[in-house]
N, C-alpha and C positions, 0 to 999 in steps of 0.2 A: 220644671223638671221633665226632659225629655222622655225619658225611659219609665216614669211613672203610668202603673197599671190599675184600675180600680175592679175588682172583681166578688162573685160570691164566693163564701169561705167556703173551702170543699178540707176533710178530716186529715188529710196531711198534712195542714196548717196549725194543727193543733197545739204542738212544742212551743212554734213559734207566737202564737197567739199568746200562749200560756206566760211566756217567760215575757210579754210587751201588759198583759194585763195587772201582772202579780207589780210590775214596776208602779202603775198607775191608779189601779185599786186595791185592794183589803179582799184580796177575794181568799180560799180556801187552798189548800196544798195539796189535799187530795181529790183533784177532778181529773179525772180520767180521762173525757170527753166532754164534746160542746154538740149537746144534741139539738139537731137540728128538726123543721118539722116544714107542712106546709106553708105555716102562720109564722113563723119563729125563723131565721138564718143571720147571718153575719155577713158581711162586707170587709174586705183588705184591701190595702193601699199593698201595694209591693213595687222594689226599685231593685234593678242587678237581682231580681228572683229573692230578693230580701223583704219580710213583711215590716212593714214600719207603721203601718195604723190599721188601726180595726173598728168598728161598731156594731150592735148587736140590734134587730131590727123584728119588733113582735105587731102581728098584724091583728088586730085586736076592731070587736063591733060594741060599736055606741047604740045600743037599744034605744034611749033616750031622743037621738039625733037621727037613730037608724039610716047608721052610717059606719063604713070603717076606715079605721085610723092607724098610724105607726106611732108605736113607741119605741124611741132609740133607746138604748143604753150602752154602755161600757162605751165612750166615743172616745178614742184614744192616736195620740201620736207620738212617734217614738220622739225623744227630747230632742236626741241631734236632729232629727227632720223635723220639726217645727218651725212654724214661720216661713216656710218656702210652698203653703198652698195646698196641702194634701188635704187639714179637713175642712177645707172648702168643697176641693175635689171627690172628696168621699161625699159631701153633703149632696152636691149635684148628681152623683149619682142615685142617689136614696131620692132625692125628689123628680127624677127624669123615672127610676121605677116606680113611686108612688103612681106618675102621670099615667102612665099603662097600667095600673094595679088596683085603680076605681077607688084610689086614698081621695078620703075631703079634708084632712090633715094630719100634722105630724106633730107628734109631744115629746118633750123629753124633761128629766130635772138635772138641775146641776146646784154644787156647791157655790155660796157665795166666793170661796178660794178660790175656786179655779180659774183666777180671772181671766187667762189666756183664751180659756175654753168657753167662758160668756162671752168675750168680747166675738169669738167665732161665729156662736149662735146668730147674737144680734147683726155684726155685718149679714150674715144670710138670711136674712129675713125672721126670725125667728123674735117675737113678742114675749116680755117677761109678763106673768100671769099674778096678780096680788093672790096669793093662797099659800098656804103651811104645810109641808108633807108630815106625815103622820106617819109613822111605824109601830107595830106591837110583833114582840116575836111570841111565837108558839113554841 
């Protein structure tokens, strides 16, 4: 894809973001905004000035490792642009920033469904970890 742009999300991306996430996950109706921080920003794939994939990227320190690390989340591509390279393309971009950003690794979870989106991981190098996520809401 020629015209494919990989960049950080800046807040007039928001709409767009919004109506590419609501397709992909369970997220909320009433989000206003996607706050950004120094530790915390997004990534968009865009094609024809059209966002077609996103990832949400939190820079996070391992006291333990005394080290830091990214956590991706929301790793998304729009359905019709699947399978033509974008989240690979996103991927290389998050690990070319990591390389400048003093990352000693990158994490993320995914559903065992999404097999499109595992099988992504793993082609990019990306190791499944034997462990159980755990959630409790407050």
């Amino acid at each position: 894809m020629d015209n494919l742009v990989i960049r950080k999300y800046v807040n007039e991306d928001f709409n767009e973001v919004i109506k590419l996430l609501k397709k992909h996950f369970n997220i909320s109706d009433n989000i206003k905004s996607i706050d950004d921080s120094l530790n915390s920003f997004g990534i968009v794939a865009t094609t024809d000035k059209k966002i077609v994939g996103y990832l949400r990227i939190d820079k996070l320190y391992n006291p333990f490792k005394k080290c830091y690390y990214y956590f991706l989340s929301y790793v998304c591509v729009d359905s019709i642009y699947q399978n033509m390279s974008i989240g690979t393309k996103m991927l290389e971009f998050v690990f070319n920033y990591a390389k400048n950003d003093s990352i000693s690794y990158i994490e993320l979870t995914s559903r065992s469904s999404r097999e499109a989106a595992n099988h992504l991981y793993l082609k990019n190098g990306f190791v499944i970890r034997d462990t159980n996520v755990f959630r409790k809401d407050i």
